[in-house]
Backbone as ProteinMPNN parsed JSONL, in Angstrom:
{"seq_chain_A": "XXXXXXXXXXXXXXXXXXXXXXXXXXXXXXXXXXXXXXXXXXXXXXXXXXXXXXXXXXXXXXXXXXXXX", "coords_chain_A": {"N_chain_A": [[-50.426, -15.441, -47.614], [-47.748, -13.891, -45.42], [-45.613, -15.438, -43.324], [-43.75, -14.699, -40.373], [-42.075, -16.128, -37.764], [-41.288, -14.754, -34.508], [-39.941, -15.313, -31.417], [-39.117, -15.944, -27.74], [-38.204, -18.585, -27.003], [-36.963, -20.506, -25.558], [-35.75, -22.313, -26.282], [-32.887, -23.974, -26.866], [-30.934, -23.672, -29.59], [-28.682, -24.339, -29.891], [-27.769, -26.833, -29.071], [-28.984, -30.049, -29.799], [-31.831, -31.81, -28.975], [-34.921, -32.686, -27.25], [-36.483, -31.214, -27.202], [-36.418, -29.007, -29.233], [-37.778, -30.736, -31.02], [-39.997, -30.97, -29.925], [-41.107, -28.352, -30.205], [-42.476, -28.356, -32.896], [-42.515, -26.748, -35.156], [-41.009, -27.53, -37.231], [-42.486, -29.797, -38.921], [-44.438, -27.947, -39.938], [-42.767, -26.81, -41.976], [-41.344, -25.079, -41.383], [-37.95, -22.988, -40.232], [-35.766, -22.967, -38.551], [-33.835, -19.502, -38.245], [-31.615, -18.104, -36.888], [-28.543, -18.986, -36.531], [-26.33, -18.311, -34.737], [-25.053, -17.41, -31.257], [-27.207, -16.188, -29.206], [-26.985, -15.511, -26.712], [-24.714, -14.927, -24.463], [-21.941, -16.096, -22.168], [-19.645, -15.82, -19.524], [-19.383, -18.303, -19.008], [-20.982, -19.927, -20.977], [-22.723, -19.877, -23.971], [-26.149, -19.559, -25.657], [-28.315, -20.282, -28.336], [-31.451, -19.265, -27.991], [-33.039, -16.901, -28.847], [-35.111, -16.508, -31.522], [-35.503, -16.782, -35.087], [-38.092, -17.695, -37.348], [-39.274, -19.253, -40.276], [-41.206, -19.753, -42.994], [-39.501, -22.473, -44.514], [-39.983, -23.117, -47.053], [-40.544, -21.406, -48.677], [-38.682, -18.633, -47.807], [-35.695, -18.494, -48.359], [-33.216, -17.444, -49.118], [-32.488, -15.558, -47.163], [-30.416, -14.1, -45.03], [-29.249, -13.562, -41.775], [-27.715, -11.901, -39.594], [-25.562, -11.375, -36.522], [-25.364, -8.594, -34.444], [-22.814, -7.241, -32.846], [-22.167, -5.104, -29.651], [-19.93, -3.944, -29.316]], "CA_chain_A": [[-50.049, -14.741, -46.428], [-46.327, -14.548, -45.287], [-45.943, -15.149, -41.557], [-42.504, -14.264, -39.834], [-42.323, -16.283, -36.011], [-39.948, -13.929, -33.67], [-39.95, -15.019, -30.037], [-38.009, -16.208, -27.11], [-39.168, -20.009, -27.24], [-36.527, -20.879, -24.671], [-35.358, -23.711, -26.514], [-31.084, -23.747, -26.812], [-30.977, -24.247, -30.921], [-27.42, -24.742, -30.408], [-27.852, -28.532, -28.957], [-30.082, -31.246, -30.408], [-32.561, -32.53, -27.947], [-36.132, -33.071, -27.943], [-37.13, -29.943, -26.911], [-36.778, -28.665, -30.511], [-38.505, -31.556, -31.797], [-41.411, -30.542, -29.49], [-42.243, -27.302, -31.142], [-43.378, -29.023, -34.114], [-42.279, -26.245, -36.32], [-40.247, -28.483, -38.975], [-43.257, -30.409, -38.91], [-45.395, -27.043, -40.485], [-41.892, -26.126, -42.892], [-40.816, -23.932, -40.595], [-37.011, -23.64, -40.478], [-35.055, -21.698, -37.673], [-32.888, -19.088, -39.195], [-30.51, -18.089, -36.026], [-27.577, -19.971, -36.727], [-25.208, -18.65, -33.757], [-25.452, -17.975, -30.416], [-28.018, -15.11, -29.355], [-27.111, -15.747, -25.446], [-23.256, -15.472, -23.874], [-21.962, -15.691, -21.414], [-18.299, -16.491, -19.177], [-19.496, -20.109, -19.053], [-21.957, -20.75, -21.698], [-23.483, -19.279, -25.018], [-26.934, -20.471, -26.058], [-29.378, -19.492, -29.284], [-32.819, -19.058, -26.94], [-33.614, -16.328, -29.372], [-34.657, -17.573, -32.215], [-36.644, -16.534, -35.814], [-38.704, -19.052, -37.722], [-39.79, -18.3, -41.59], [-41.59, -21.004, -43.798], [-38.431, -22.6, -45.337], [-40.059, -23.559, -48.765], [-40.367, -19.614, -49.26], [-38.036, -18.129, -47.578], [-34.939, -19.236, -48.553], [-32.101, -16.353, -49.432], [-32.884, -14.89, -45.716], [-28.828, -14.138, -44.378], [-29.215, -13.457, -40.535], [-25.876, -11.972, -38.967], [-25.324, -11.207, -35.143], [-24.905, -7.328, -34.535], [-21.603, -6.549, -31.217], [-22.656, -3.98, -29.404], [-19.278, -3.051, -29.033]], "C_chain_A": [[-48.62, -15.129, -46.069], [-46.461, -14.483, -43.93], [-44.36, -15.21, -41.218], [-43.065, -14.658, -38.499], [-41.396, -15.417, -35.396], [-40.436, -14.407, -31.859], [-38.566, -15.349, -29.052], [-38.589, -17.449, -26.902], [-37.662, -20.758, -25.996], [-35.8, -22.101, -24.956], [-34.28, -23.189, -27.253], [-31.29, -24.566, -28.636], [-29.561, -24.667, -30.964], [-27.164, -26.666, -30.138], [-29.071, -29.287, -29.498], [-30.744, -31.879, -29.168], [-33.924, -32.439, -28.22], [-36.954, -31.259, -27.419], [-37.787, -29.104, -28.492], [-37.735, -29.434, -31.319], [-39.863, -31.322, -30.852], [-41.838, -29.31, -30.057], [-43.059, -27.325, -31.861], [-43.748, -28.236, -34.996], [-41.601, -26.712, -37.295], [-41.343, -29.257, -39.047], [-44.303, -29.44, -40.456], [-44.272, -26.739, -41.639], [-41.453, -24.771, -42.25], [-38.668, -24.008, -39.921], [-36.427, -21.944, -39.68], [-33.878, -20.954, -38.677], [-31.574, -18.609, -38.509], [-29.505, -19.161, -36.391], [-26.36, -19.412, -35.339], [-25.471, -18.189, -32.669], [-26.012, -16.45, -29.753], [-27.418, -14.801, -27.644], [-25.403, -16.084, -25.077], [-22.541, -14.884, -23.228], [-20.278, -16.308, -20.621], [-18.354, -18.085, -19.439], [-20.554, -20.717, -19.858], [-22.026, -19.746, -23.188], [-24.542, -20.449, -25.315], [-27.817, -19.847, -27.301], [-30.735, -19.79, -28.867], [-33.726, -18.203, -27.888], [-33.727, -16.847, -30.673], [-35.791, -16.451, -33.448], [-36.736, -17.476, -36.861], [-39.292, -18.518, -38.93], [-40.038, -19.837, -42.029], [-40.006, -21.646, -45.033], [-38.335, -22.387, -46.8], [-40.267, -22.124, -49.601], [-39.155, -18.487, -49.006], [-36.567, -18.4, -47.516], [-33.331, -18.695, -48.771], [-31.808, -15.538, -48.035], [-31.361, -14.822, -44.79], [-29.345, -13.387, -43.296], [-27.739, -13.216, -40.048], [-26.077, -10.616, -37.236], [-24.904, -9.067, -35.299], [-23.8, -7.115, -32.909], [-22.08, -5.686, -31.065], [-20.91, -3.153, -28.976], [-17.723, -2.769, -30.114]], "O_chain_A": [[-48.182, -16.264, -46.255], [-47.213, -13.703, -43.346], [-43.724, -15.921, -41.997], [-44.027, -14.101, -37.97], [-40.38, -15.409, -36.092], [-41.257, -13.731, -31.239], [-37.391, -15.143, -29.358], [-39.757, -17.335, -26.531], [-37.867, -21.964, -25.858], [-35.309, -22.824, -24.09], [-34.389, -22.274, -28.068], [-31.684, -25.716, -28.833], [-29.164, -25.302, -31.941], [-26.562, -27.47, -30.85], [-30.169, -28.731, -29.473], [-30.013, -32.478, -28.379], [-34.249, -32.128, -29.366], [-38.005, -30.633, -27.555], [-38.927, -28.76, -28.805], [-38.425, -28.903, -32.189], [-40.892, -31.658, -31.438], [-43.015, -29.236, -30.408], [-44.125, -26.711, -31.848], [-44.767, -28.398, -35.668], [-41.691, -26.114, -38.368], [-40.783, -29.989, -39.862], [-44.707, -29.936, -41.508], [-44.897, -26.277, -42.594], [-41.304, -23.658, -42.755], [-38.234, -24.975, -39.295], [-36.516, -20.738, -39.915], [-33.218, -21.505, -39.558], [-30.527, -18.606, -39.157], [-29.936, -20.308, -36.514], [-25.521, -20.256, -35.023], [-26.673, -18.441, -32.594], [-25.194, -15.531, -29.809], [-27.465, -13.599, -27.38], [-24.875, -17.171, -25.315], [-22.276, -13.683, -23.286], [-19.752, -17.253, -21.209], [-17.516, -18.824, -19.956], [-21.023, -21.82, -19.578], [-21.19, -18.847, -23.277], [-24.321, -21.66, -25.311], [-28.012, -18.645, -27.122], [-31.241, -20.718, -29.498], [-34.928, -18.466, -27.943], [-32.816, -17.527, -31.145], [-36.599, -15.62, -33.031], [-35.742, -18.049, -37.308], [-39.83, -17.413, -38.847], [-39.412, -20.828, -41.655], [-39.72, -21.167, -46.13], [-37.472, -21.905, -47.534], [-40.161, -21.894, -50.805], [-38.788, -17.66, -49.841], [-36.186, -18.559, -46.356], [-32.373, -19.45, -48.608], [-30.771, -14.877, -47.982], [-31.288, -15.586, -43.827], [-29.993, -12.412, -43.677], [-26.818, -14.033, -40.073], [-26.556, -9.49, -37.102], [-24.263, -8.527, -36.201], [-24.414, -6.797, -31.891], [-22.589, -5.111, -32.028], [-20.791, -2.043, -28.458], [-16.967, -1.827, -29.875]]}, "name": "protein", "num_of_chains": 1, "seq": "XXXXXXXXXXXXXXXXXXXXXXXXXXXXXXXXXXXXXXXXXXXXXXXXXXXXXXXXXXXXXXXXXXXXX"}
């Protein structure tokens, strides 16, 4: 079975804190694939949005930001 996570998990992938380490998806091989920042804004950008694929399979998976303008 292949499973694809997609949510809004609220947790900022752009800083290191324990928040991420509470999901306890790298735990299962689960390996965020957002790499930049889904969320921005005059005074911030954050990656909140996030999608999660079993690393040890999914591995070629290029993710790129779409401008809406």
């Amino acid at each position: 079975m292949e499973i694809i996570i997609c949510d809004d998990f609220n947790v900022n992938y752009l800083v290191n804190d324990n928040k991420k380490q509470n999901l306890l998806l790298q735990s299962y091989s689960y390996s965020d694939m957002v790499k930049f920042p889904t969320r921005t804004s005059m005074t911030s950008s954050t990656t909140i949005d996030n999608i999660f694929t079993d690393g040890t399979r999914f591995k070629n998976i290029d993710i790129k930001p779409i401008t809406p303008y």
